[in-house]
One Martini backbone bead per residue (centre of mass of N, CA, C, O) as a GRO file, in nm:
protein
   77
    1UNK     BB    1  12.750  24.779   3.213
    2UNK     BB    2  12.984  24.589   2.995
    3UNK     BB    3  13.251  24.419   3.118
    4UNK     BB    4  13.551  24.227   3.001
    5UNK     BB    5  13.786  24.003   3.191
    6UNK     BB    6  14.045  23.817   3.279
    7UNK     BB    7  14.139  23.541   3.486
    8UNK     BB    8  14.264  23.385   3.781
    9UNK     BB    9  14.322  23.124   3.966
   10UNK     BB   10  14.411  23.190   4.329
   11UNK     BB   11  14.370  23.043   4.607
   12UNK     BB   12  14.021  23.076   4.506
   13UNK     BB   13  14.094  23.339   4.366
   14UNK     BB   14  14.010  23.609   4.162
   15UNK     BB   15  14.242  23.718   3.963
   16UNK     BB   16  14.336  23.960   3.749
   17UNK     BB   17  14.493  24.016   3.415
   18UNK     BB   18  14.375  24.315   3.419
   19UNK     BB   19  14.289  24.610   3.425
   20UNK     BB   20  14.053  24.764   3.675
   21UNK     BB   21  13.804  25.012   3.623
   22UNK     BB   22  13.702  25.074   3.937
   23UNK     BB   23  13.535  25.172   4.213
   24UNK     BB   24  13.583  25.123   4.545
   25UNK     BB   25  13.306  24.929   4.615
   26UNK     BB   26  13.222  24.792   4.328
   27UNK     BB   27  12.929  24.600   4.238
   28UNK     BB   28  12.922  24.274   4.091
   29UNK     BB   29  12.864  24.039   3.814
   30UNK     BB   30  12.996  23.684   3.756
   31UNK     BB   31  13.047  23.544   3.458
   32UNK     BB   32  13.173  23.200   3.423
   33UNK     BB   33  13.411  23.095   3.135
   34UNK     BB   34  13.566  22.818   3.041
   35UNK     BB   35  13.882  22.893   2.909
   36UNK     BB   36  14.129  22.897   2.724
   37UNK     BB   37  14.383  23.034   2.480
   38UNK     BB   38  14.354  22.863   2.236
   39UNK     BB   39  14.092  22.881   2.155
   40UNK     BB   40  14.046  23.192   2.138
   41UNK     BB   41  14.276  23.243   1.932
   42UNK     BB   42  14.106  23.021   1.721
   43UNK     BB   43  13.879  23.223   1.697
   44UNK     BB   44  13.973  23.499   1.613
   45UNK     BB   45  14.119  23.390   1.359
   46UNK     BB   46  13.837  23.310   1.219
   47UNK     BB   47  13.755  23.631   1.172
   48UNK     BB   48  13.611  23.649   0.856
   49UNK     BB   49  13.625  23.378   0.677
   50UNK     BB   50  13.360  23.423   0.534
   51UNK     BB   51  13.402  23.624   0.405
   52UNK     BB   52  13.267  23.630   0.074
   53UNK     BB   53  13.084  23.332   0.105
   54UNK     BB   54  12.837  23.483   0.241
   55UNK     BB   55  12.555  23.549   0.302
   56UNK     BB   56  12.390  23.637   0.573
   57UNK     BB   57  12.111  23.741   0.519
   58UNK     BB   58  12.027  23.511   0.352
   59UNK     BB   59  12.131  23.296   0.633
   60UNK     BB   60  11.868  23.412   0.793
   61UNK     BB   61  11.655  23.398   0.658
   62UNK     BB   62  11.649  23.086   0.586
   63UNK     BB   63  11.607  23.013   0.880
   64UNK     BB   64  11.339  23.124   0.937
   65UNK     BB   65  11.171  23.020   0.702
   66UNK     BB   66  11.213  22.717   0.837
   67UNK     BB   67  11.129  22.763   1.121
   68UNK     BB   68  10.818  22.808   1.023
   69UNK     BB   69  10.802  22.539   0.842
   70UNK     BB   70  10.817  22.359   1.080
   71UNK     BB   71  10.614  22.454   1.250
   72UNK     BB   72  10.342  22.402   1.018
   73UNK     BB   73  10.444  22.129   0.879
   74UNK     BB   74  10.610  22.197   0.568
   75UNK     BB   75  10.879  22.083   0.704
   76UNK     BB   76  11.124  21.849   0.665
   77UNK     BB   77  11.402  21.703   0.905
   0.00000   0.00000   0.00000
């Protein structure tokens, strides 16, 4: 299982932004992601502006497309 919450460093210990709901002495792991508020919020707000200018799959086939002709050696970059 994989929750994501945010925390703030005080006094060297990680105290959460949010409510924690696991049973006392449960062992986790933790990967640090040093982000602001600011970054997030703009990345938030960001979310679907491609929508409709983009065809998604489109823009991933040729993308494995061309790292194929790259490794091939057919492909100039």
């Amino acid at each position: 299982m994989t929750t994501r919450i945010r925390a703030q460093v005080q006094g060297g210990h990680l105290v959460p932004l949010e409510e924690v709901k696991l049973p006392e002495g449960t062992e986790v792991e933790i990967t640090i992601a040093k982000g602001g508020k600011r970054g997030a919020r703009a990345f938030q707000r960001s979310a679907g502006s491609w929508e409709g200018l983009v065809d998604a799959d489109k823009l991933i086939r040729e993308i494995y497309r061309d790292r194929l002709l790259a490794r091939s050696g057919r492909l100039r970059l």
